[in-house]
N, C-alpha and C positions, 0 to 999 in steps of 0.2 A: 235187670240189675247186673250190675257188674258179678263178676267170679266170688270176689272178695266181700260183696254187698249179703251175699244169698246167707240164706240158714240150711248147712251142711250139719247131716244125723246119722247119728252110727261109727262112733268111738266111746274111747274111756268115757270121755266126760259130757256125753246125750245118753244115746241108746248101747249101751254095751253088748257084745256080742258080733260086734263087727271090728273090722281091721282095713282089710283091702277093698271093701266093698260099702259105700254111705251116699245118703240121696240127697241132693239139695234142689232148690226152688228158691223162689223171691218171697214163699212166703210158707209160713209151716209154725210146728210146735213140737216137743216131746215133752214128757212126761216120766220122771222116777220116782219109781218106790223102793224103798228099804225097810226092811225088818231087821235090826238089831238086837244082840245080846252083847252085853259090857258088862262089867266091873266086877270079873272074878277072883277079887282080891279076897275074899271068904274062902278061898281053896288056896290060895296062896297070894303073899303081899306083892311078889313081884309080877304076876297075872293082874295087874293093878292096871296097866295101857291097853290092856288086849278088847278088841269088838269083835266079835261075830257075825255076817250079815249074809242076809237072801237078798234078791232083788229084780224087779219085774220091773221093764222100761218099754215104752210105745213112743213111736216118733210117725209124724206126717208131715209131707210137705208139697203143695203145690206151683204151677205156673214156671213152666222150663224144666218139670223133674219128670225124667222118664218120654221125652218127647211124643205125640200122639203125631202120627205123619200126616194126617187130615187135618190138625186145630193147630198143629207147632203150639201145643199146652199140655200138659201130661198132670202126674201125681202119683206118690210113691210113698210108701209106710216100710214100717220096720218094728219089729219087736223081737227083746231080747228076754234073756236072764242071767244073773248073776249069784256068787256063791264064792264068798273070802272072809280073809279077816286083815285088820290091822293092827299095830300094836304101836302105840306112842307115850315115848319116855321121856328126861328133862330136858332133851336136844335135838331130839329127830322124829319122825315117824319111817314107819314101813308097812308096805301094802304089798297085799297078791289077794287078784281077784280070776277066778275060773269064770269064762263066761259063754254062752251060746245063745246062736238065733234059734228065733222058735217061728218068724216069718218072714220074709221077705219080697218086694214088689220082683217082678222079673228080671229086672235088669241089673240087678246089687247079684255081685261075687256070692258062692253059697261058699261059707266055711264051717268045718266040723265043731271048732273050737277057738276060743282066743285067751291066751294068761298075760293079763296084765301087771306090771310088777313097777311098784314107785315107792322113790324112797326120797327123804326131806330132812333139812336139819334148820332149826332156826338160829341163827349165828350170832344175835346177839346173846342168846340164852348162852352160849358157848363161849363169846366172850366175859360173861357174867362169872360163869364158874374158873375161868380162866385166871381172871382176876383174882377170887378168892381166894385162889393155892396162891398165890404171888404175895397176899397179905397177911 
């Protein structure tokens, strides 16, 4: 397959815990878990957006990943963990999530750590309220 065809694992949005370093193949899977804590609006109204979250993520991928110099076929995993929160209000969200490898195949970059950090606004919700000061 093409570059652009393959399934690439190991960023924010597969297996977290990776940055510089993710496997791709023509064919594979990952896998996320999350444990959540939300809606600490019982300790306070405006802790009303807030989540709390763990998170264990596994990715595999075979056929072109990790090449075997014998078969020119290889195969390559990853698994992470993660540990943030988010908090979203009537027009945005924001995210920061702490993350680390716990394995990786040989060939993937070893980093210590990765902080991911995103942040969102939905615009029509913005024009919504925009509107209302106007009326």
């Amino acid at each position: 397959l093409y570059s652009s065809e393959k399934i690439s694992i190991g960023d924010m949005n597969t297996v977290r815990g990776f940055k510089n370093g993710s496997i791709s193949g023509d064919r594979g899977f990952y896998i996320r878990n999350d444990l959540s804590v939300f809606d600490f609006s019982r300790l306070q109204e405006n802790l009303r957006g807030l989540k709390l979250f763990i998170a264990y993520d596994y990715g595999y991928a075979i056929e072109r990943c990790g090449l075997d110099e014998n078969t020119r076929t290889g195969e390559g995993s990853v698994m992470g963990w993660a540990a943030g929160l988010s908090y979203s209000a009537g027009i945005g969200n924001i995210s920061i999530t702490y993350a680390r490898q716990l394995f990786s195949s040989w060939f993937v970059n070893e980093e210590d750590y990765v902080v991911y950090f995103s942040a969102s606004t939905n615009l029509n919700r913005l024009y919504d309220e925009g509107t209302k000061a106007f009326n």
